[in-house]
DRENPABA-351853 format. One record per residue (C-alpha): x, z, y. Coordinates in steps of 0.001 Angstrom, whole numbers, plus 524288, in hexadecimal, padded with zeros to 5 digits. Each point is the difference from the previous one (the first is absolute). Layout:
N
BAGU     c1     c3     c2
BAGU      X      Z      Y
...
This chain:
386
BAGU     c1     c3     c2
BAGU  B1812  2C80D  84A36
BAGU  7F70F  7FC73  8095B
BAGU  7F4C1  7FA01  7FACC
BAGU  7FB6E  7F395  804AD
BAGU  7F340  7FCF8  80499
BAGU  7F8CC  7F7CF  809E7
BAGU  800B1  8091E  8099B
BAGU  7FE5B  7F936  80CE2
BAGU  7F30B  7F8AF  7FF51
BAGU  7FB9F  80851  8091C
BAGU  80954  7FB65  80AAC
BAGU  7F8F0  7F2AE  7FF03
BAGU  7F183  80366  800E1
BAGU  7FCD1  7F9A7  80CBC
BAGU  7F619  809FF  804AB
BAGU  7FD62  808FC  80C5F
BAGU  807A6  80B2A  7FC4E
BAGU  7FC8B  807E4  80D20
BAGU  7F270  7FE66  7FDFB
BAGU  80165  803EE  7EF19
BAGU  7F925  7F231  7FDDB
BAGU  8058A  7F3DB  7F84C
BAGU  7FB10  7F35B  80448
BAGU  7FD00  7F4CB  7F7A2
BAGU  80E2C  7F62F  80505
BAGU  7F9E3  7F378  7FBD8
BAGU  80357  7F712  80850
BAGU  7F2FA  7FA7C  8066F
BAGU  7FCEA  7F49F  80B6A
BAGU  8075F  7F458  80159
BAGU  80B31  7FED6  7F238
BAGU  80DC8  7FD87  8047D
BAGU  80062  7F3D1  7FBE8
BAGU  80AFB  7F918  8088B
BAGU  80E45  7FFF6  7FD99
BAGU  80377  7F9EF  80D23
BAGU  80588  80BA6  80829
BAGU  7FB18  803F9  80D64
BAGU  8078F  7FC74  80D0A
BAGU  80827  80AE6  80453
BAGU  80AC0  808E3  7FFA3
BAGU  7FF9B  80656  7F2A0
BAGU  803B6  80DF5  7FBA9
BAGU  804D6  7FF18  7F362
BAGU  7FC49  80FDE  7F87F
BAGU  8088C  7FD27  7F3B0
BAGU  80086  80A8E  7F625
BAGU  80FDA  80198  7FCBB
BAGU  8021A  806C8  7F2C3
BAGU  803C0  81014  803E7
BAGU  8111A  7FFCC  7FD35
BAGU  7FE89  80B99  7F711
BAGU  7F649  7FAEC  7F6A1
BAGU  8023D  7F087  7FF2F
BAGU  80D32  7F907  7FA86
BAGU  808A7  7F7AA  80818
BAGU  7FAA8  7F210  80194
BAGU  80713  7F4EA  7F88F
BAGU  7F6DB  7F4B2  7FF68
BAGU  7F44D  7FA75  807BB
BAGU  7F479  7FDE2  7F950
BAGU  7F237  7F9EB  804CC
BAGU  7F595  809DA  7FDF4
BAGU  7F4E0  7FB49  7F2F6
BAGU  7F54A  80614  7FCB3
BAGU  802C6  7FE4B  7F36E
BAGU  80C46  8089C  8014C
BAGU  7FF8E  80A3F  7F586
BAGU  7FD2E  80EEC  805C3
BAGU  80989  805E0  7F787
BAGU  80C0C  7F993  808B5
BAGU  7F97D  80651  80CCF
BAGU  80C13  7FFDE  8076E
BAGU  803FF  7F0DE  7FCB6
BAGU  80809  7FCB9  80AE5
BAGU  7F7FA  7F5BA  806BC
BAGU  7FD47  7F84F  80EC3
BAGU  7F611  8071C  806C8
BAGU  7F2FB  7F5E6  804C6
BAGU  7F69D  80052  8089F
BAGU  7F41C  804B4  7FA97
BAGU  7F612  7FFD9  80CBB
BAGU  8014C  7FDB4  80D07
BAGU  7F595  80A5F  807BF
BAGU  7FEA7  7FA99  80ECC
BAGU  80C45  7F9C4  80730
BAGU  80AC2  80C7D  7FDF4
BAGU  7FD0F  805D0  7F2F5
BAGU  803C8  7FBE1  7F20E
BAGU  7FE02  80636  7F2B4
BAGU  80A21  7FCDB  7F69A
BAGU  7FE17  7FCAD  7F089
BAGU  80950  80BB1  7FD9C
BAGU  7F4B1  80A1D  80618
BAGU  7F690  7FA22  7F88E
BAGU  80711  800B1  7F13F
BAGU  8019F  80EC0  8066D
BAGU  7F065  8012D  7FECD
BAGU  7FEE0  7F916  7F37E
BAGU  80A10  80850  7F811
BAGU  7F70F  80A17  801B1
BAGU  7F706  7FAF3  7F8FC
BAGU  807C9  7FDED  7F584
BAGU  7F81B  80606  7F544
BAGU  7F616  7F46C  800F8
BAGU  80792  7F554  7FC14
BAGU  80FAB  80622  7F835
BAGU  7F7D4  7FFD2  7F2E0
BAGU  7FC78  7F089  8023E
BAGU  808F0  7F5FB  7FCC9
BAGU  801AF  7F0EB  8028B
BAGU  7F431  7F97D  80885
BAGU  7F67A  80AD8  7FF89
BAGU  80B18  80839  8070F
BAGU  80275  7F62F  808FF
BAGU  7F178  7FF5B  80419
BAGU  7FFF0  80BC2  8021C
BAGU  80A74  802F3  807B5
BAGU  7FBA7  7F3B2  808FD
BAGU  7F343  8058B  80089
BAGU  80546  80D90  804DE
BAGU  80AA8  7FB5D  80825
BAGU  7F48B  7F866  80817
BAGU  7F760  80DCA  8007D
BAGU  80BE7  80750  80676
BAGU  803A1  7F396  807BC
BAGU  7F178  800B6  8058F
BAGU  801DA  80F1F  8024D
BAGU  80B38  7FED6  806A2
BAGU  7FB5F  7F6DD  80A9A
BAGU  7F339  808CC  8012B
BAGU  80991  80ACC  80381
BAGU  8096B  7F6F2  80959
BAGU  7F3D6  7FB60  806DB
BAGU  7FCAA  80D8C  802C1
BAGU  80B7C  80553  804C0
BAGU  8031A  7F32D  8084D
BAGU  7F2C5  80267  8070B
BAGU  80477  80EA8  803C9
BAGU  80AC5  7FBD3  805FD
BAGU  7F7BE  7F52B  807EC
BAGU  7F69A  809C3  80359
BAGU  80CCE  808F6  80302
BAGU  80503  7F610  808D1
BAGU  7F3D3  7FC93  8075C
BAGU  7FDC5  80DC0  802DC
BAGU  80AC5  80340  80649
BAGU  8065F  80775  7F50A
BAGU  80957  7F717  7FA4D
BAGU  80A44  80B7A  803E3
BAGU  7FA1C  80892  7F4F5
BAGU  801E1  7F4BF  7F4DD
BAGU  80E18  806EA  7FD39
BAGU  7F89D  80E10  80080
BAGU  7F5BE  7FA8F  7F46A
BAGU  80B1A  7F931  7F82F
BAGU  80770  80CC0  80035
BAGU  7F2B2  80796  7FCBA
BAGU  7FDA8  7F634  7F3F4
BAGU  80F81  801EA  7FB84
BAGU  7FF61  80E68  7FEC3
BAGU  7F205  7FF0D  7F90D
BAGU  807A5  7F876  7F58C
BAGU  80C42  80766  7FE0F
BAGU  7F7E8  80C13  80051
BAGU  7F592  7F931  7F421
BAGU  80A5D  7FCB7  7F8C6
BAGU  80984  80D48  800FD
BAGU  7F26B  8044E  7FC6A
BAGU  7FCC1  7F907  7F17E
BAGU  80DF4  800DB  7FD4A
BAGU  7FFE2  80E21  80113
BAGU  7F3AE  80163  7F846
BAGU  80554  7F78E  7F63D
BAGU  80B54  80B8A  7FF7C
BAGU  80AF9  7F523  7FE4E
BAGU  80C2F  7FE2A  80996
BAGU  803ED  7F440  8080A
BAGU  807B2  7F8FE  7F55F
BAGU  7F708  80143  7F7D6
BAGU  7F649  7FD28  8098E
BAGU  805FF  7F344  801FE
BAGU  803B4  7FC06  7F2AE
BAGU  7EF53  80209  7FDBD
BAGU  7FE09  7F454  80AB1
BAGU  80AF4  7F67E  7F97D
BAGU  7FA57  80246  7F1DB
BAGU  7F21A  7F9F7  8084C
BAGU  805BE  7F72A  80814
BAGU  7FE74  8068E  80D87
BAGU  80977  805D6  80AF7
BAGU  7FDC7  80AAF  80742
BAGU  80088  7F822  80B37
BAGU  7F55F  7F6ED  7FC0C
BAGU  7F734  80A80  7FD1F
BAGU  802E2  805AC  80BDF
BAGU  7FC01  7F71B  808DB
BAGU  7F318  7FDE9  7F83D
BAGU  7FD81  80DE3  8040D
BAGU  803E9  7FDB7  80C5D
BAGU  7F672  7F3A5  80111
BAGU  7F576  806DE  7FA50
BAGU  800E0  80B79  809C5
BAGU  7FF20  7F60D  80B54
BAGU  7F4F3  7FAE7  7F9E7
BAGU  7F882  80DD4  7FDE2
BAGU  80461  801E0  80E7D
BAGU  7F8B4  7F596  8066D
BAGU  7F4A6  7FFFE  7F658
BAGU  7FDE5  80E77  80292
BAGU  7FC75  7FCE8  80DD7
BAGU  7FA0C  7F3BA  7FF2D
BAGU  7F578  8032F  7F399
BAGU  7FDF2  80E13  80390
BAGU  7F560  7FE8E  809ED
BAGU  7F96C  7F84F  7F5D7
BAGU  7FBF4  80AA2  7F73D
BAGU  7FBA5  80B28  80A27
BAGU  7F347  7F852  80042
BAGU  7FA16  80590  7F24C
BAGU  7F465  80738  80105
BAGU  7F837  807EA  7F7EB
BAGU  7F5CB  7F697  7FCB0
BAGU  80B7B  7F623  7FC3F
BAGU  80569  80B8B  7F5EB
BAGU  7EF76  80459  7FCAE
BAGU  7FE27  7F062  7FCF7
BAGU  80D13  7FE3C  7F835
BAGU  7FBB3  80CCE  7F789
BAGU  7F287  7FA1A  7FD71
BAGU  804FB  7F0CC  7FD1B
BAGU  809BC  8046E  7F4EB
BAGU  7F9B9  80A79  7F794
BAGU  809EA  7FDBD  7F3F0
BAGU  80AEC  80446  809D1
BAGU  7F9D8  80CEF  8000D
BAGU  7F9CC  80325  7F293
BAGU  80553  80C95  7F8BB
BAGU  80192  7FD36  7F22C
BAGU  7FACE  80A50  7F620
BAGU  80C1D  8085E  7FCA1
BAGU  80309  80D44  7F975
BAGU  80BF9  8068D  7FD56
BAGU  7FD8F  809E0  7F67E
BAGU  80A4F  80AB7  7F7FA
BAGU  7FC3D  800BF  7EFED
BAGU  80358  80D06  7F6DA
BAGU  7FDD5  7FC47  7F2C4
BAGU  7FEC1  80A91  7F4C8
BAGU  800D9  7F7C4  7F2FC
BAGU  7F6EA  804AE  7F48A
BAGU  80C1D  7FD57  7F6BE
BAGU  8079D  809FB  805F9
BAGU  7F79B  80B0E  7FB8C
BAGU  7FA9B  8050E  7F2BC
BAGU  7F105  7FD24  804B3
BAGU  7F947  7F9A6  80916
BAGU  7FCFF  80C81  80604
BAGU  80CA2  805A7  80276
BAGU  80314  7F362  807DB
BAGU  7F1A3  8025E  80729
BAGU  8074D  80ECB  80274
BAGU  80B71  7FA95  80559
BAGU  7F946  7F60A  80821
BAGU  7F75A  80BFD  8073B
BAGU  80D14  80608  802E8
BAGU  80488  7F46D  80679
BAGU  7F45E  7FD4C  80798
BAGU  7FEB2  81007  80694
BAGU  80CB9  7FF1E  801CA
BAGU  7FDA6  7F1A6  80843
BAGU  7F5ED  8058B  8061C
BAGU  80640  80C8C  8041D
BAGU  8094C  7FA66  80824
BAGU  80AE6  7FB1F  7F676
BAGU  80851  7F407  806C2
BAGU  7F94E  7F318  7F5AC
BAGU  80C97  7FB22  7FDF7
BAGU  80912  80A33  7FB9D
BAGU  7F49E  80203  7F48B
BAGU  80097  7F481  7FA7D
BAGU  80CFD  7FFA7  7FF87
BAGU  800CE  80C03  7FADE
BAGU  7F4A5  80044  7F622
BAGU  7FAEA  7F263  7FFF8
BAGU  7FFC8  7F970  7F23F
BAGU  7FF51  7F0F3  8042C
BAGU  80725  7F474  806D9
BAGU  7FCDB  80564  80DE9
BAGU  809CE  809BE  7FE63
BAGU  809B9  7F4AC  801D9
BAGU  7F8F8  7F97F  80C1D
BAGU  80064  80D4F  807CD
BAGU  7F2A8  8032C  7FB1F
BAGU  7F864  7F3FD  80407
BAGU  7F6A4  7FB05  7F964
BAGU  7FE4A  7EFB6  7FC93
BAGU  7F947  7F8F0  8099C
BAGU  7FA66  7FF8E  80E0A
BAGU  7F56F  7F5C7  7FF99
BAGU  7F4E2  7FE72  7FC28
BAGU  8016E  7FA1F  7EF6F
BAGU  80DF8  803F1  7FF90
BAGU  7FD8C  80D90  7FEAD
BAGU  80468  8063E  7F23D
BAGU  7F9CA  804F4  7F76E
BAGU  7F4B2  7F788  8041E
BAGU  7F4EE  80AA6  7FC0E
BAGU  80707  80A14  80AC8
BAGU  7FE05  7F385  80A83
BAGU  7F17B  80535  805E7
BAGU  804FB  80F61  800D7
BAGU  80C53  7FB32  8061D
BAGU  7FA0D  7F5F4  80A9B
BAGU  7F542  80B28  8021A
BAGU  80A99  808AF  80432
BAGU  804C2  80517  80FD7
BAGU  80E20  8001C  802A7
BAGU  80412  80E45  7FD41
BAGU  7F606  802BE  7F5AB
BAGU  803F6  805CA  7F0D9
BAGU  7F769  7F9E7  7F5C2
BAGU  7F8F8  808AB  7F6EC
BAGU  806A3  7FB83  7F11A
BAGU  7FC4D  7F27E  7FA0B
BAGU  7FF77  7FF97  7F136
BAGU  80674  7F202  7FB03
BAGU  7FFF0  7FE73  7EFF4
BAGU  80F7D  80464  80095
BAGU  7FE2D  80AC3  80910
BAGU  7FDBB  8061B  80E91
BAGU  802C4  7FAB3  80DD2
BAGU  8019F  806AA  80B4A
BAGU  7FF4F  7F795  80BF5
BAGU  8033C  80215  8106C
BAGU  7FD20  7F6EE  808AB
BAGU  80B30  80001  809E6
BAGU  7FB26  7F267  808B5
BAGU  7F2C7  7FA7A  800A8
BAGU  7FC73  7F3A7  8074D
BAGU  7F0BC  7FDA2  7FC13
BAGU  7FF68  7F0C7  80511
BAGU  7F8E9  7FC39  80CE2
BAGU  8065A  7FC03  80CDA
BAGU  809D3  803FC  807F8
BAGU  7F9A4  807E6  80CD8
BAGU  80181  7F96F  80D3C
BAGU  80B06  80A64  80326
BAGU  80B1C  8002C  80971
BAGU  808E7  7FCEF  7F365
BAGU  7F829  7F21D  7FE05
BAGU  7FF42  7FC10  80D89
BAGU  80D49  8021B  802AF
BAGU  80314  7F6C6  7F1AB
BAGU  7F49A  7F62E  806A5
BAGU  806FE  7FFFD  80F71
BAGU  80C3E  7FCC5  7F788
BAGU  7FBC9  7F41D  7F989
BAGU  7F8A1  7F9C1  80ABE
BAGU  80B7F  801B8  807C5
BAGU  807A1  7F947  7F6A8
BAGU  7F7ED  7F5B3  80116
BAGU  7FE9C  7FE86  80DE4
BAGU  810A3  8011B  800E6
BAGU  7FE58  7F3F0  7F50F
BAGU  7F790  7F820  807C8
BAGU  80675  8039D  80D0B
BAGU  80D25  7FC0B  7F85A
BAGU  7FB0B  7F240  7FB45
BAGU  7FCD4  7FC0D  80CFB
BAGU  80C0A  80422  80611
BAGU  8088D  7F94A  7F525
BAGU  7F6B9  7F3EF  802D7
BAGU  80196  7FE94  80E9B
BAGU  80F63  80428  7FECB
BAGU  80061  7F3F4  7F599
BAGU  7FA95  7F64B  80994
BAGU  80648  80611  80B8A
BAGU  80F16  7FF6E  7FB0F
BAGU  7FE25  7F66B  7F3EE
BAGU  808E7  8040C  7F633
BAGU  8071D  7F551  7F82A
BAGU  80460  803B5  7F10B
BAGU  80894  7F821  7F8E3
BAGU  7FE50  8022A  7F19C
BAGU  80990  7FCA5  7F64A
């Protein structure tokens, strides 16, 4: 048995896959706050349930919001959820796809407080969802007025076999066959076809925003990351760490004290001849380490155990052998293996490359805002909520 999980949240996160960043997808500019639709031929983009995972249909319902998710595949009328521009529609049906995956945030809730919060996420994905349909609708514009309407079919086909091929992907990673596959999406309330064409969607999305945002970042310069690096000096503190291996010879296990001071010298020539740390304690250690793989308790600053072997231990390189510690119960015998002594990250390649990163995150951000605000004013989506 298959177990069941929410597996497809992913396939929803509106974000710019091509570029590896994910975009904040609320919606911003003018609210869609009409219901009366735009003149115009309309192209209805219905979501009909896939024939091998959803039963026959038998009665029409009107969609609710207050519908309960554990009857995903009610039979039901499919509604307009948004017109985008004069020739595209989103359907309610695409939507309820989106919110199912987020299904972990509201199947523990019950009565109103479930039925808040489904409204409340059924408006995020509605919002999403036109973000994304005013995108793509302005490629195909652009497509148009350049002459290169002809290669609309080429892109669709592109964004197809980018879906397929995702999906073939997790299902394979998930190791589980097609039935099973598909009897995973009807225990959630999703087709294969539905999620589908959100991958499809989303790769038409990463397609033009690829092009159209990646000028935007090639602008960063040195000073920008040199200015970044000084502005935010929490990003790049180093924390006070050790990781340290303990041998502990207990006084109880020998007649006197020093027979267990004996055995303790024999432990430490042979640590610092060369002996691998951790195949002597296991081997002759006499405490709780030996069931940690030799390491000791602690790797900051006042955590370290016992506290009187704290200075010695924070005094310590990486790779150095201790010389023994008495304690009232016995001898320690401590290795450092990792030692990060505190400070601040160096102005290497590794940090500018981390700091070029997140300002171009937030220069895609920015860039994106103002793109979703002109596209909002430009095609002025209408949403009729439930």
């Amino acid at each position: 048995m298959v177990a069941v999980e929410p597996m497809f949240r992913w396939v929803c996160t509106f974000g710019i896959v091509a570029l590896g960043v994910t975009l904040s997808a609320t919606a911003r500019g003018q609210s869609p706050d009409g219901l009366k639709a735009p003149e115009g031929k309309l192209t209805v983009l219905p979501l009909l349930p896939d024939p091998l995972s959803a039963p026959a249909a038998s009665a029409i319902k009107p969609a609710s919001l207050t519908t309960s998710m554990t009857e995903p595949f009610r039979d039901k009328q499919i509604q307009v959820a948004a017109f985008i521009g004069t020739d595209t529609v989103l359907t309610d049906d695409e939507v309820w796809q989106m919110v199912r995956q987020r299904g972990d945030q509201f199947n523990d809730l019950t009565g109103g407080e479930r039925e808040n919060k489904e409204k409340a996420i059924y408006r995020e994905e509605l919002r999403k969802l036109i973000e994304r349909e005013l995108i793509i609708t302005e490629l195909f514009a652009r497509m148009r007025k350049n002459n290169a309407g002809g290669k609309i079919d080429d892109i669709m086909d592109s964004s197809r076999d980018i879906a397929v091929r995702r999906l073939g992907e997790y299902r394979k990673g998930k190791n589980v066959t097609e039935e099973e596959f598909t009897k995973i999406l009807r225990s959630q309330g999703l087709t294969y076809k539905g999620l589908r064409r959100q991958l499809e969607r989303d790769a038409l999305v990463s397609m033009y925003l690829e092009q159209s945002l990646k000028d935007k970042v090639k602008f960063i310069t040195l000073n920008d990351l040199w200015d970044y690096y000084l502005a935010n000096p929490k990003e790049f503190a180093l924390e006070e760490r050790v990781k340290w291996l303990d041998l502990f010879v207990s006084n109880q296990r020998f007649r006197t004290p020093e027979e267990a001071k004996k055995f303790a010298d024999g432990m430490w020539t042979m640590a610092m001849a060369g002996d691998d740390f951790v195949p002597l304690v296991k081997k002759y250690g006499q405490g709780d380490s030996n069931l940690r793989n030799g390491e000791g308790i602690g790797t900051k600053r006042g955590e370290i155990l016992p506290t009187e072997m704290e200075p010695m231990i924070l005094d310590m390189e990486a790779g150095q052998v201790s010389s023994l510690m008495q304690t009232a119960t016995g001898y320690h015998l401590v290795k450092v293996v990792e030692r990060d002594k505190g400070g601040t990250r160096p102005f290497d390649a590794k940090v500018q490359t981390e700091i070029r990163g997140k300002l171009s995150r937030q220069v895609q951000e920015k860039e994106y805002a103002k793109l979703v605000d002109e596209l909002w004013r430009k095609y002025r989506p209408r949403a009729i909520e439930p």
